[in-house]
C-alpha positions as CSV (number, residue, x, y, z in Angstrom):
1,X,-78.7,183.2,-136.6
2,X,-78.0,185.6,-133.5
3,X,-77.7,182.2,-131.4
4,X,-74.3,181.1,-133.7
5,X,-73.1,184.6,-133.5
6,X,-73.7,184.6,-129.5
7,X,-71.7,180.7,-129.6
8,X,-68.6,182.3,-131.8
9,X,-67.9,185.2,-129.8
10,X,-64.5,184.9,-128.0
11,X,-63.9,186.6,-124.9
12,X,-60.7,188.7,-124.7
13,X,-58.7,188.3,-121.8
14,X,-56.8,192.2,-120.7
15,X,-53.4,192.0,-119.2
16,X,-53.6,194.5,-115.9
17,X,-50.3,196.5,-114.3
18,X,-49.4,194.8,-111.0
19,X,-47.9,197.7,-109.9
20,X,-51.1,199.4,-110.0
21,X,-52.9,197.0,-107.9
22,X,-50.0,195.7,-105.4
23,X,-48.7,198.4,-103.0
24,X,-44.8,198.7,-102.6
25,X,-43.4,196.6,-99.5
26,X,-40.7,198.3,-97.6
27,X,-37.8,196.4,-97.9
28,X,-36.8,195.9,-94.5
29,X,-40.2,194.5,-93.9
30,X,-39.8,192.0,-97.2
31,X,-36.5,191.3,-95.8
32,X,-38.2,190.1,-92.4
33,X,-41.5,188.1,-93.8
34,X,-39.1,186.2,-96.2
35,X,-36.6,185.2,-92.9
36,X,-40.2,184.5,-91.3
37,X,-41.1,182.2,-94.1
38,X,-37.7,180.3,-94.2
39,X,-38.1,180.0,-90.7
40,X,-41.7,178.6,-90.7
41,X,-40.4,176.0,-93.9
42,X,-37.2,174.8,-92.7
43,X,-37.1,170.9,-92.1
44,X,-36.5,170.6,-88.5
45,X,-37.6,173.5,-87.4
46,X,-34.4,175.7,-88.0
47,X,-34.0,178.8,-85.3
48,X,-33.2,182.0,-86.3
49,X,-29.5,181.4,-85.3
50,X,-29.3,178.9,-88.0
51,X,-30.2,181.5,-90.7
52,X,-28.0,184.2,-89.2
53,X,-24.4,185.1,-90.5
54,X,-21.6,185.6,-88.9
55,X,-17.9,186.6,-90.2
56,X,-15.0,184.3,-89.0
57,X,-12.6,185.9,-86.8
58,X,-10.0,185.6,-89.1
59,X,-11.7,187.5,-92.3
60,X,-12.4,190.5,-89.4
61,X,-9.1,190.1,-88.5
62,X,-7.7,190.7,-92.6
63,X,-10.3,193.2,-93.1
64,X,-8.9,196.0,-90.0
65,X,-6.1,197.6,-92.5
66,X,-9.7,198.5,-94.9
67,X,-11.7,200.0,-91.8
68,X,-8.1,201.6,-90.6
69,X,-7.9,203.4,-94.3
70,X,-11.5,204.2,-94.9
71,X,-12.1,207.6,-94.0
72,X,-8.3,208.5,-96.1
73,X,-9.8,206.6,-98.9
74,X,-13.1,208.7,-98.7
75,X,-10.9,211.5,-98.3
76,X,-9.3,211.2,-101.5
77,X,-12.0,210.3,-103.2
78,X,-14.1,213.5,-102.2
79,X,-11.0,215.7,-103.1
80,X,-10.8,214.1,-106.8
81,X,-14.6,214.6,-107.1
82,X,-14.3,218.2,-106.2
83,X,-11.0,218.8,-108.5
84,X,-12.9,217.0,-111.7
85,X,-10.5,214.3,-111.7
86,X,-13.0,211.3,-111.4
C-alpha cells in the first residue's frame, strides 16, 4: 500500500526571488558587456566604430541656441521652484 502512496506523491516545484540570488550589475558595466557581446556577435566582425554614434554636424549646429539658453532656463526654473510656482 505505502508503495502506491510513494508512486502518487507529486513533487512541488518553489518559485525562488532572483533578486536574492543575482547581485546588482552596475550599469556602466552592463552597458560595456552588452557593447562587448554585440561586438563579439556582429556578422563581419563589426569594430567598435561601427556601433558608436555620432550627431551630424548640422543637428549640433540647430541645437547651440539650447546650450546658449541652458543655464537662463535652469535659472528660471530654480526661481519658480523656490517661489512655489511649479
Amino acid at each position: 500500500a505505502r508503495q502506491k502512496e510513494a508512486e502518487n506523491v507529486e513533487t512541488a516545484v518553489v518559485a525562488v526571488n532572483v533578486d536574492e540570488l543575482v547581485p546588482e550589475v552596475d550599469p556602466a558595466l552592463e552597458i560595456e558587456l552588452t557593447r562587448e557581446i554585440e561586438l563579439d556577435s556582429a556578422p563581419g566582425g563589426a569594430s567598435a566604430d561601427d556601433l558608436s554614434f555620432e550627431l551630424p554636424k548640422r543637428v549640433l549646429g540647430a541645437c547651440w541656441p539650447l546650450i546658449a539658453m541652458w543655464p537662463v532656463l535652469y535659472a528660471g526654473y530654480q526661481i519658480e521652484s523656490a517661489l512655489g510656482i511649479l
